[in-house]
N, C-alpha and C positions, 0 to 999 in steps of 0.2 A: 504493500500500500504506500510505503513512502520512497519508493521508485516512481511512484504514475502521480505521487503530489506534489512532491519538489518540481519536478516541470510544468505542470500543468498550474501551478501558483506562478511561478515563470510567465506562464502565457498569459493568465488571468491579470499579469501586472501589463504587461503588451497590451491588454485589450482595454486596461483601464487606464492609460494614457492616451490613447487615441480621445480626442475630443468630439463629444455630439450634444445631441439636444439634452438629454441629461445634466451634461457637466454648465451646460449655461442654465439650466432650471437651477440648480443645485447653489452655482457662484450666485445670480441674481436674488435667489429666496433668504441664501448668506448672509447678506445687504440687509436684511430686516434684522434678523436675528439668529445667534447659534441657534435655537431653537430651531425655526422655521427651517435652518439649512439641513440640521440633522432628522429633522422628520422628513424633508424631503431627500433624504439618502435612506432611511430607509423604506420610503418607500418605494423610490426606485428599485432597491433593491429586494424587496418584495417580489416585484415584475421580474426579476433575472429569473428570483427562485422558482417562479409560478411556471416561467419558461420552461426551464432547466426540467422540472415535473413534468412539463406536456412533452415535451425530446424525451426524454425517457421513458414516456407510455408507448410514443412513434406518435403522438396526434399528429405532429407539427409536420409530419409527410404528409398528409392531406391539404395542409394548408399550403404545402409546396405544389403539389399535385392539383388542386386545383385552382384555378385563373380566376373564375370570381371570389373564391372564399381569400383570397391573396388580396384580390382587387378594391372588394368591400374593407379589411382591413387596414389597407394603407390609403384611399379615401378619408376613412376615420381617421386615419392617424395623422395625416395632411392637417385634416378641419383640427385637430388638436392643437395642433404646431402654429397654425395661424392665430389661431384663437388665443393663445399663449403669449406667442408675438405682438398680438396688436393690442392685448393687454399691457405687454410693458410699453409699444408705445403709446399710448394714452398715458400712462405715467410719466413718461420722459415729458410729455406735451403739457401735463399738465404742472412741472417745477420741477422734473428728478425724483419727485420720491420724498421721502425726510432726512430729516438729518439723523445722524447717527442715536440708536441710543443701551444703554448697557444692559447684558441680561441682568447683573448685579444688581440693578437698582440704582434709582437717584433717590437724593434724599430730598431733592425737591415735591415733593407730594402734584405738583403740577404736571411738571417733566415725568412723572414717574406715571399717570394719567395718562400723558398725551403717546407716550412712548406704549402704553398696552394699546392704543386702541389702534397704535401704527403696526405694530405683529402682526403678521399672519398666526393663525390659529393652527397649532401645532396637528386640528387632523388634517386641513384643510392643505397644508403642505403636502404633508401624505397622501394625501389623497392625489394631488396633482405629479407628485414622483411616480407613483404608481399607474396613472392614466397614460403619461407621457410614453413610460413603459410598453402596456400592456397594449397600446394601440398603435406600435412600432411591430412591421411584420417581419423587417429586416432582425428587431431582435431576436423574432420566432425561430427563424430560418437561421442565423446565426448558432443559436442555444442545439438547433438540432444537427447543425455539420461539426461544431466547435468539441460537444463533451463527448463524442463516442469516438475521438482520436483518442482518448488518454480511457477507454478501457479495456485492459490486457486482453488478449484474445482469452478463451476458455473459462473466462471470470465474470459472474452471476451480472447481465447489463443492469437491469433497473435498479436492483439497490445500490450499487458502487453511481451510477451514473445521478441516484438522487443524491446520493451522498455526494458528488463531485460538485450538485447545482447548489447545493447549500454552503459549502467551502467555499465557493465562488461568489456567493452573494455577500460571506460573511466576511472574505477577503475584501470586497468593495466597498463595502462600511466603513472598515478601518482604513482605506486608501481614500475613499470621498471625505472620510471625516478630516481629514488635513486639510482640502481643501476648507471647510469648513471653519478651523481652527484659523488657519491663514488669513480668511476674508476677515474672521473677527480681528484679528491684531491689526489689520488694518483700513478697519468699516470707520474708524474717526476720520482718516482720508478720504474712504473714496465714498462717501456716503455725505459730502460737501454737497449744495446742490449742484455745482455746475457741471461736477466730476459724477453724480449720482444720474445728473440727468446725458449725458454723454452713454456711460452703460446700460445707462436703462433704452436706447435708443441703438446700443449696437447692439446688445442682447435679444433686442426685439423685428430687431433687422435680420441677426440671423436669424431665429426661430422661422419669424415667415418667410424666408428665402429657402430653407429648409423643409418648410412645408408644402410650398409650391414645385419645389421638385421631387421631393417626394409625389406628390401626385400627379407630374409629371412624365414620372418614369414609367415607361413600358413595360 
């Protein structure tokens, strides 16, 4: 077992450096709050594991296999991505966003007011990590060619393979969580207006440009 982990964590750190819609959900939600960013890490990675379960039952061949059930899903996933996008930019449009404020607490009673009602709400994060996710087909089709290269031939598929989706999601927790940690040491920067609303406008630039070609694609 720890011949087919050592690489396959290897891989799972390759695949978690590559940048997608995710990791701009994840930096942008950051900007609110550790909070907001870590529920929206796990819920994204929620969506890996849910994956990683459907590859290892084989569903995710049918979704390969057929063109509408593909089609229908990345549709979806498109309207996601836009919908996501032109959420932050309405925010850039409308100042940036707010200014920073601490999970700690201020002891301003006012600031400490104005700053909860600027959070997003830690399910509400979740929930949009996990959307993001689950309405990406490329991650379907991804989860089902990626975990059955690292299962030794002759060795029981479904449970080493559920067991591989979980190690993978639980690897991306602690690799998103940095980012996470990062944005916060430095959300008194970049969460200035003019610097918040700059991000909030390129963040949201990619998402719909990523949406649009998503459902672009053939």
């Amino acid at each position: 077992m720890l011949s087919t982990l050592l690489p396959f964590l290897g891989a799972c750190l390759l695949v978690a450096m590559s940048p997608g819609p995710s990791t701009v959900l994840i930096i942008r939600n950051s900007l609110r709050s550790r909070r907001a960013g870590q529920m929206t890490v796990l819920g994204n990675e929620t969506g890996v594991f849910i994956w990683g379960v459907v590859a290892a039952f084989g569903l995710t061949a049918l979704l390969a296999a057929s063109q509408l059930a593909y089609d229908v899903l990345r549709f979806g996933g498109a309207a996601v991505l836009i919908v996501f996008g032109v959420q932050a930019l309405r925010t850039a449009r409308r100042g940036g966003g707010f200014e920073a404020s601490d999970d700690e607490g201020d002891p301003d009673p006012r600031r400490q007011g104005k700053a909860e009602r600027e959070h997003i709400p830690g399910r509400r994060a979740y929930r949009a990590g996990l959307l993001l996710n689950l309405a990406n087909p490329k991650a379907a089709i991804f989860a089902m060619s990626f975990l059955p290269q690292f299962v030794p031939q002759g060795a029981p598929q479904l449970p080493l393979m559920v067991t591989l989706a979980a190690a993978w999601a639980v690897f991306e927790v602690g690799y998103y969580s940095l980012y996470v940690w990062f944005v916060g040491r430095l959300r008194r920067v970049l969460s200035r207006r003019r610097v918040r609303r700059r991000l909030e406008q390129v963040s949201g630039g990619v998402l719909v440009a990523l949406g649009v070609r998503l459902a672009l694609e053939g």
